[in-house]
Backbone as XML, in Angstrom:
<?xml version="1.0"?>
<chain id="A" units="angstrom">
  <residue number="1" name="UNK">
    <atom name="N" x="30.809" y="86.970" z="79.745"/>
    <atom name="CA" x="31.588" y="85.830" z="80.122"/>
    <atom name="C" x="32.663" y="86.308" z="81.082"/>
  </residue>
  <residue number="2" name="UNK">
    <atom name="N" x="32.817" y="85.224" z="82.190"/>
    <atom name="CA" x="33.837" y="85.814" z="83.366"/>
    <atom name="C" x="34.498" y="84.514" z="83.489"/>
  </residue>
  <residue number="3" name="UNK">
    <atom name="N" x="35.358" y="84.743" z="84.340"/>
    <atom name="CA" x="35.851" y="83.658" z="84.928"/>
    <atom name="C" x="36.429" y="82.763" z="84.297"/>
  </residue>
  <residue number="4" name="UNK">
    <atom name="N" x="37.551" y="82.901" z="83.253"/>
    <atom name="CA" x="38.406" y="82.469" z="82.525"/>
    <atom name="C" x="39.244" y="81.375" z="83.401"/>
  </residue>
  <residue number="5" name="UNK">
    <atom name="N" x="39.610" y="80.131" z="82.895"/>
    <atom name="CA" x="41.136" y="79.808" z="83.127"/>
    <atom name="C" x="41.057" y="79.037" z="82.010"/>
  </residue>
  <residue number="6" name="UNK">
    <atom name="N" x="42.733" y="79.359" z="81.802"/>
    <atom name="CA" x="43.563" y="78.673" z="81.073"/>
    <atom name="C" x="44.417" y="77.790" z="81.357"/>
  </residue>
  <residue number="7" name="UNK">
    <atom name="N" x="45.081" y="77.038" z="80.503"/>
    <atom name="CA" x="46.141" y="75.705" z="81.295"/>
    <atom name="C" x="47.201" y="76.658" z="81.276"/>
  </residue>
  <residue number="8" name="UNK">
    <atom name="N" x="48.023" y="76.129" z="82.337"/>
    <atom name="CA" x="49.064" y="77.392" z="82.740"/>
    <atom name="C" x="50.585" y="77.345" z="81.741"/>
  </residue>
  <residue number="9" name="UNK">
    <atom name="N" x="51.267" y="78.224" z="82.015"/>
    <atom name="CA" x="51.910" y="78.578" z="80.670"/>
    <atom name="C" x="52.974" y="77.466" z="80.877"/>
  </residue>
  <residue number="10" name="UNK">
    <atom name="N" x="53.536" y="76.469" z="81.234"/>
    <atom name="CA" x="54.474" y="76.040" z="81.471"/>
    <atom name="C" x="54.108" y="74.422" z="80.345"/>
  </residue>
  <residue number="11" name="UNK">
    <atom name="N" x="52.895" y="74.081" z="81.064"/>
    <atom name="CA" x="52.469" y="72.847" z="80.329"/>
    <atom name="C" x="52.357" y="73.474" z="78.717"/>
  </residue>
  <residue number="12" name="UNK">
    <atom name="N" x="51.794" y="74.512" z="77.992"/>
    <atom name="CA" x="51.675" y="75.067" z="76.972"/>
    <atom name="C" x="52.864" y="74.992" z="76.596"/>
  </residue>
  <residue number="13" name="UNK">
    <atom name="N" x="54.084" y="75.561" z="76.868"/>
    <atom name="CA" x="55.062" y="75.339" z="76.064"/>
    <atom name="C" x="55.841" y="74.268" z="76.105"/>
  </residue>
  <residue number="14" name="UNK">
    <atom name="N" x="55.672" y="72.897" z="77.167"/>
    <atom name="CA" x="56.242" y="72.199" z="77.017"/>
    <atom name="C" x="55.573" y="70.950" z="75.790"/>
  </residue>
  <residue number="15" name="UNK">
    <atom name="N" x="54.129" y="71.133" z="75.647"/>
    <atom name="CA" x="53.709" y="70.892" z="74.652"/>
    <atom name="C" x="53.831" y="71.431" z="72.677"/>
  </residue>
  <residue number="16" name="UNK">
    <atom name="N" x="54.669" y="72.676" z="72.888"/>
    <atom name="CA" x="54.789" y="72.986" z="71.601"/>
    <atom name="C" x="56.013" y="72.514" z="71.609"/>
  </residue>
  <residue number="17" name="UNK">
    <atom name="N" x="57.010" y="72.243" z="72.256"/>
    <atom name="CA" x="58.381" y="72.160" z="72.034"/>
    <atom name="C" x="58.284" y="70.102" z="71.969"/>
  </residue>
  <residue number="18" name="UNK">
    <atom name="N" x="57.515" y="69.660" z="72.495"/>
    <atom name="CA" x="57.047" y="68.313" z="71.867"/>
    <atom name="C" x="56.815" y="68.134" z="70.548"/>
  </residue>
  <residue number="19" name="UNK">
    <atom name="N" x="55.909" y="69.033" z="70.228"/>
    <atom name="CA" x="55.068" y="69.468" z="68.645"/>
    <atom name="C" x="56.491" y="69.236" z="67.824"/>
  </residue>
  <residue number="20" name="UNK">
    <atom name="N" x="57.025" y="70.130" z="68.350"/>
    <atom name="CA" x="58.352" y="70.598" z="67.307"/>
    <atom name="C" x="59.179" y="69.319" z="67.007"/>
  </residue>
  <residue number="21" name="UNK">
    <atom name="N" x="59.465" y="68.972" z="68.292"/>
    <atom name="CA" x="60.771" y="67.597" z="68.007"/>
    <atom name="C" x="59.829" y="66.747" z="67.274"/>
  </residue>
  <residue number="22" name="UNK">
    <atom name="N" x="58.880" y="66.680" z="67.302"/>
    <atom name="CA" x="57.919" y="65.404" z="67.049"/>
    <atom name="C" x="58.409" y="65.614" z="65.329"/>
  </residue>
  <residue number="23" name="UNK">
    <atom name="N" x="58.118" y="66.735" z="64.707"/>
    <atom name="CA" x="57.883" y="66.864" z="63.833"/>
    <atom name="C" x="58.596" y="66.857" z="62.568"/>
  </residue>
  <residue number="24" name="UNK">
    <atom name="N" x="59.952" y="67.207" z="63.146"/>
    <atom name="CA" x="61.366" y="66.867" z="63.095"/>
    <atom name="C" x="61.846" y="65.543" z="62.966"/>
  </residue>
  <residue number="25" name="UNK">
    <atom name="N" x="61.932" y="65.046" z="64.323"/>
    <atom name="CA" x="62.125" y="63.258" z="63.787"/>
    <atom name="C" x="61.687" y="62.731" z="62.840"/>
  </residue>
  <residue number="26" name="UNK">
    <atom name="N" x="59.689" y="62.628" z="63.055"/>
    <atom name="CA" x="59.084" y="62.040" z="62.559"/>
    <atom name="C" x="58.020" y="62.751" z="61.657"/>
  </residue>
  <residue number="27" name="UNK">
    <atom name="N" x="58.026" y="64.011" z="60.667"/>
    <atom name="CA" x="57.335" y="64.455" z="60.181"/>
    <atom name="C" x="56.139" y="64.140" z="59.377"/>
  </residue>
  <residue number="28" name="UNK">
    <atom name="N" x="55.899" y="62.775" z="58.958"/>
    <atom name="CA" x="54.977" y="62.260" z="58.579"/>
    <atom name="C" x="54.146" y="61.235" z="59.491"/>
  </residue>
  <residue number="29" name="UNK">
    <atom name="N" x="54.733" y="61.552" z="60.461"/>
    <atom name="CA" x="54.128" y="60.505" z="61.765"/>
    <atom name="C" x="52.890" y="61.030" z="62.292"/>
  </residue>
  <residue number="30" name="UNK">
    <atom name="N" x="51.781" y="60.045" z="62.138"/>
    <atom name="CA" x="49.708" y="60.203" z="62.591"/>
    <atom name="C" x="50.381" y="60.631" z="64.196"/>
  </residue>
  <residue number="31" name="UNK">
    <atom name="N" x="50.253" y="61.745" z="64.571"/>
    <atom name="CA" x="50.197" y="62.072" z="66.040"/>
    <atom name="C" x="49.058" y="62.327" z="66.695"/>
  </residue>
  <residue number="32" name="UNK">
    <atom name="N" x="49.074" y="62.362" z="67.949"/>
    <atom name="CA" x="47.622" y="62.640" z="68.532"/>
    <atom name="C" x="48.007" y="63.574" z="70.022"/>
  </residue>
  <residue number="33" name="UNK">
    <atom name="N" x="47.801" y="64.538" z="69.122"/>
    <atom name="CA" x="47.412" y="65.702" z="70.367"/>
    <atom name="C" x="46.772" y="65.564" z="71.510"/>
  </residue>
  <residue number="34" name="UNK">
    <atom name="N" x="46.959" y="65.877" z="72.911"/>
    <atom name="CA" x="46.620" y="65.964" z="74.110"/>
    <atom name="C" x="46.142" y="67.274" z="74.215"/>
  </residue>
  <residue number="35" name="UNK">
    <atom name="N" x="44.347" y="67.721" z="74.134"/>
    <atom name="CA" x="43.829" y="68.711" z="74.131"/>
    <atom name="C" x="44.116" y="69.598" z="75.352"/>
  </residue>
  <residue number="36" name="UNK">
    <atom name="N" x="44.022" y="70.687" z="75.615"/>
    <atom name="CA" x="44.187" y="71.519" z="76.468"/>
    <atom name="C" x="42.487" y="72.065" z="76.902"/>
  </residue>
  <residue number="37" name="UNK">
    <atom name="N" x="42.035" y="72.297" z="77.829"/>
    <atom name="CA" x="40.796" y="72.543" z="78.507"/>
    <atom name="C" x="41.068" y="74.109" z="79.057"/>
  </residue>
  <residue number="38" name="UNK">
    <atom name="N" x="39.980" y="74.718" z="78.127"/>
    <atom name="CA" x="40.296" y="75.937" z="78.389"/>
    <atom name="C" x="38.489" y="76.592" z="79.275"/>
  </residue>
  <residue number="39" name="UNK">
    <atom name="N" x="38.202" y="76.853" z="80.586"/>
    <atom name="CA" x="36.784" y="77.642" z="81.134"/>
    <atom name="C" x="36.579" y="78.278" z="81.120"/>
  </residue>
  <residue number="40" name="UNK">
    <atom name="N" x="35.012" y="79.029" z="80.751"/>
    <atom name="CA" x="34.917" y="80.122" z="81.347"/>
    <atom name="C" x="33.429" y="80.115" z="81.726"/>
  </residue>
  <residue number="41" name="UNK">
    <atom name="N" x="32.430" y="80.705" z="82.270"/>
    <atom name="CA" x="31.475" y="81.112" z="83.052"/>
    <atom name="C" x="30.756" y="81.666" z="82.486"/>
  </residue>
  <residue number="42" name="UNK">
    <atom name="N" x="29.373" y="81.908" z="82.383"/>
    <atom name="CA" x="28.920" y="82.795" z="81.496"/>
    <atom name="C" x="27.521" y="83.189" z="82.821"/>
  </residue>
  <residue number="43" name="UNK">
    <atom name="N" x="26.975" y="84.061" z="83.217"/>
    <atom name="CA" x="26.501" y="84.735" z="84.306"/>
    <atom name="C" x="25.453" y="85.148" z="83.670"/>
  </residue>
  <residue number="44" name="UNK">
    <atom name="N" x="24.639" y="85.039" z="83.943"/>
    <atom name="CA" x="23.071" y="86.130" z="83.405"/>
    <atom name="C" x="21.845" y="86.139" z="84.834"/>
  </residue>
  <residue number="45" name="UNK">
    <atom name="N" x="21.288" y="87.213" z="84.734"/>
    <atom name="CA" x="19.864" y="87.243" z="85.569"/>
    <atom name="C" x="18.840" y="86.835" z="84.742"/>
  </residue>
  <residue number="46" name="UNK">
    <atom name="N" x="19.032" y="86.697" z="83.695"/>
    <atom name="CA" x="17.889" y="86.359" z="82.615"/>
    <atom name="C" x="18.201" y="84.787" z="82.368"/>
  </residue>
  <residue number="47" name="UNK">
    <atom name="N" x="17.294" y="83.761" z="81.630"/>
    <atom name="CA" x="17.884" y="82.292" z="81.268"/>
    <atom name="C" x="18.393" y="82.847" z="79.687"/>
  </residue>
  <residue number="48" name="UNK">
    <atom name="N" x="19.557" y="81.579" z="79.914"/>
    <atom name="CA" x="20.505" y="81.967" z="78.999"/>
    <atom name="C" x="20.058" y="80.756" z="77.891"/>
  </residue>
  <residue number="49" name="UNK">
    <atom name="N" x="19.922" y="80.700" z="76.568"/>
    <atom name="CA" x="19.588" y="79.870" z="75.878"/>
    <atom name="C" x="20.879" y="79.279" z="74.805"/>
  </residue>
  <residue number="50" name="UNK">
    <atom name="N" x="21.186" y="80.151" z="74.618"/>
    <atom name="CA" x="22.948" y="80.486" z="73.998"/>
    <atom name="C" x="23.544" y="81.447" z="73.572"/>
  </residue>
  <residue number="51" name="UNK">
    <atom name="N" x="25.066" y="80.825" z="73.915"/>
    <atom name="CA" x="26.391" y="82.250" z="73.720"/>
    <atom name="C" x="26.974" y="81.707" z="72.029"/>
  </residue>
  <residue number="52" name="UNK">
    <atom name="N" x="27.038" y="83.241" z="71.676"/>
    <atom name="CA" x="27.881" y="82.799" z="70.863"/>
    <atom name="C" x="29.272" y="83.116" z="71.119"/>
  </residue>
  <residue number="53" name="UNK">
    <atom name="N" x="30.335" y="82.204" z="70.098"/>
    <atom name="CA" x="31.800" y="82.338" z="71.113"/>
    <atom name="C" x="32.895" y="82.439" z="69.561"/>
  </residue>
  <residue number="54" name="UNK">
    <atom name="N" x="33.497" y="83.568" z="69.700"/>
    <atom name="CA" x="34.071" y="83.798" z="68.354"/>
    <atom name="C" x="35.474" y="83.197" z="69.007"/>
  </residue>
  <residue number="55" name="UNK">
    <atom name="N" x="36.072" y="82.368" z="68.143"/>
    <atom name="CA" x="37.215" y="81.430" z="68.285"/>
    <atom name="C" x="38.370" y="81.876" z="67.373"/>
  </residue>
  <residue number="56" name="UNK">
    <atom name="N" x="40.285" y="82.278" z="67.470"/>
    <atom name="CA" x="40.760" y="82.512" z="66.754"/>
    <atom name="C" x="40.953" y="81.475" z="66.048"/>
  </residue>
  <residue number="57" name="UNK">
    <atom name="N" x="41.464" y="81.625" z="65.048"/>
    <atom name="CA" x="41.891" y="80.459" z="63.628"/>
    <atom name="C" x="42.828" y="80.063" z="64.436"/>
  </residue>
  <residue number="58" name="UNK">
    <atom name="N" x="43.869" y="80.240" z="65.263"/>
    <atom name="CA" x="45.122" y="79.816" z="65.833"/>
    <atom name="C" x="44.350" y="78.942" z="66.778"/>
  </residue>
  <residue number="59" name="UNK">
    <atom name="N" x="43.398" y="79.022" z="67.351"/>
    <atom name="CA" x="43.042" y="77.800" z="68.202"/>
    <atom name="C" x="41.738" y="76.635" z="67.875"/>
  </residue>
  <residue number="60" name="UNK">
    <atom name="N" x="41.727" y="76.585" z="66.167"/>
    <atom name="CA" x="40.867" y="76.223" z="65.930"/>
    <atom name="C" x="41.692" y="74.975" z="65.047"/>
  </residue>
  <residue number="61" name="UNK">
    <atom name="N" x="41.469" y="73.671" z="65.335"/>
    <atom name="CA" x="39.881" y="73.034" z="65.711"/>
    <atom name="C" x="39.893" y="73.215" z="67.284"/>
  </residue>
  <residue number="62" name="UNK">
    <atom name="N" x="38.576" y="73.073" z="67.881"/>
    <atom name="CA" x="38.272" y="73.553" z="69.012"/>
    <atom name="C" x="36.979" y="72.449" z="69.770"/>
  </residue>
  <residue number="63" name="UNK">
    <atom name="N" x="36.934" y="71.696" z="70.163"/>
    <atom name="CA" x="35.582" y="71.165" z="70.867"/>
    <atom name="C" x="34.798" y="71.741" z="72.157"/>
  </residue>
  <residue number="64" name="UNK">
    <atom name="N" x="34.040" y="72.286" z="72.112"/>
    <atom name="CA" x="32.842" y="73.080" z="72.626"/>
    <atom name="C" x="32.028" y="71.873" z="73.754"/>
  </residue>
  <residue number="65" name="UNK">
    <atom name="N" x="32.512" y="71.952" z="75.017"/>
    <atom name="CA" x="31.503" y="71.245" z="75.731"/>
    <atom name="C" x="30.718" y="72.436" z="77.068"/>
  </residue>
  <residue number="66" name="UNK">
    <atom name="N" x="29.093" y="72.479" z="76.651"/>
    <atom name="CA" x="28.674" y="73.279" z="77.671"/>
    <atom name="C" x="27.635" y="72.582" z="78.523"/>
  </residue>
  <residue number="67" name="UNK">
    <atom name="N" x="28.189" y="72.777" z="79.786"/>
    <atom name="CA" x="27.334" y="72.772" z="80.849"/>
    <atom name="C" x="26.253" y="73.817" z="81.982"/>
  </residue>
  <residue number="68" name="UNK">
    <atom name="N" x="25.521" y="73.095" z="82.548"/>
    <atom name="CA" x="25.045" y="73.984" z="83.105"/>
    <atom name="C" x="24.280" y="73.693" z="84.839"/>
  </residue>
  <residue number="69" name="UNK">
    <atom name="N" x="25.147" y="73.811" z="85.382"/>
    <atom name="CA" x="25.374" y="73.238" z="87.037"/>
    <atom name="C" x="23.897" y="73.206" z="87.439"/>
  </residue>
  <residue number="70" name="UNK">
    <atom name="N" x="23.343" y="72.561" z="87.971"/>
    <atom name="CA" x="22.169" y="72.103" z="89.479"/>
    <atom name="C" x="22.515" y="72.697" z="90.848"/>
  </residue>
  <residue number="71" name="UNK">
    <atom name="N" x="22.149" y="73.613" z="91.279"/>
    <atom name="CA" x="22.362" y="74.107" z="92.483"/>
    <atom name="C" x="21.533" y="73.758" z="93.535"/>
  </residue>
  <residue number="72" name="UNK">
    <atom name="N" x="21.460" y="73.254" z="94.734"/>
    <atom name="CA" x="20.396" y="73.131" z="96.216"/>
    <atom name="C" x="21.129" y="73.809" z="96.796"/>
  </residue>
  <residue number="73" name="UNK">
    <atom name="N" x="20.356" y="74.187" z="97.759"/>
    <atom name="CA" x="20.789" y="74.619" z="99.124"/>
    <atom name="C" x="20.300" y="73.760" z="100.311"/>
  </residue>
  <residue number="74" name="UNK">
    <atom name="N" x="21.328" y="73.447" z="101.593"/>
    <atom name="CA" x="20.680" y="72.723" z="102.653"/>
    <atom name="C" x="20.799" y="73.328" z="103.802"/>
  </residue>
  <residue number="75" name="UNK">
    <atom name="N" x="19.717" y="73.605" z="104.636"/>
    <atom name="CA" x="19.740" y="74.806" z="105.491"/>
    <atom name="C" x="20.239" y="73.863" z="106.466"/>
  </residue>
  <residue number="76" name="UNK">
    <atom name="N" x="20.242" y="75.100" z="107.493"/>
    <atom name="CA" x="20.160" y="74.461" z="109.046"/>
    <atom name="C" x="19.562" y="72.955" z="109.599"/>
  </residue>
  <residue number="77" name="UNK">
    <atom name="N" x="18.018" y="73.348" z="109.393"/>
    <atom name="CA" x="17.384" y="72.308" z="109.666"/>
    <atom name="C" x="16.589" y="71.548" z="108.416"/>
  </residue>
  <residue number="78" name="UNK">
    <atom name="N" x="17.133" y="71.454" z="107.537"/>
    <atom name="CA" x="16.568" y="70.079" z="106.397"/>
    <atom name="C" x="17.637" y="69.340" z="106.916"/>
  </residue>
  <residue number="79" name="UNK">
    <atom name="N" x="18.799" y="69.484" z="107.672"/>
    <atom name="CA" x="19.666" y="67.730" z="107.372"/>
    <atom name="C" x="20.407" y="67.330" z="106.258"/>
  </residue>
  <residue number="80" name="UNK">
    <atom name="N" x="19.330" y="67.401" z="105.642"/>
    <atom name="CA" x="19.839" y="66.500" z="104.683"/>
    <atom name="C" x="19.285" y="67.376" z="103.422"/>
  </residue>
  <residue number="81" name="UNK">
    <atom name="N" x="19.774" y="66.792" z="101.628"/>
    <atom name="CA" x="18.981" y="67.361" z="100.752"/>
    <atom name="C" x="19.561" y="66.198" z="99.491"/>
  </residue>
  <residue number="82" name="UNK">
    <atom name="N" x="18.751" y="66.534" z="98.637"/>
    <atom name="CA" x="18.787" y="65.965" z="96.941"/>
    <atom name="C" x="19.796" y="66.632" z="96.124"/>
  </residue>
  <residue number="83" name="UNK">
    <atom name="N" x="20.597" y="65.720" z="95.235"/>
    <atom name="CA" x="21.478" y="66.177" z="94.932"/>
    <atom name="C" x="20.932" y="65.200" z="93.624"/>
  </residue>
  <residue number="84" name="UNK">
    <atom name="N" x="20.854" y="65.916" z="92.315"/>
    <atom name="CA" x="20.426" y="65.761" z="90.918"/>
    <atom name="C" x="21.695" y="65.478" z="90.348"/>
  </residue>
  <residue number="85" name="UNK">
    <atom name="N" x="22.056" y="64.624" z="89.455"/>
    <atom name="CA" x="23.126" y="64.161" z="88.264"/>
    <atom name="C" x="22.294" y="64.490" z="87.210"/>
  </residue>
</chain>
């Protein structure tokens, strides 16, 4: 796995310091978290069928969405090309 990003550190802590007051005021208050989207890439010459992905307890619960991109190429002379959803 390559090609990490993370949400950058500024939004991260302005979200725990939310957490905090929140919790304070209103400690029994149903809140709803604004997930953070964390990428990364996973590269093979071989087809990849699945990764497994060990997750810390500190960032768990966690929702898992994987994709897996459609690539064309359009040369010189095709003009034009197909583009798959």
């Amino acid at each position: 796995m390559n090609v990490w990003h993370w949400p950058d550190e500024g939004s991260v802590q302005k979200h725990f310091r939310e957490l905090t007051m929140q919790s304070v005021i209103a400690p029994d208050a149903h809140r709803h978290e604004t997930p953070f989207e964390i990428r990364f890439q996973v590269q093979s010459p071989m087809p990849v069928s699945a990764v497994t992905l060990k997750v810390a307890q500190a960032l768990r619960p966690i929702t898992l969405v994987a994709t897996q991109p459609r690539q064309s190429r359009i040369d010189q002379d095709m003009g034009r090309g197909l583009v798959i959803f």
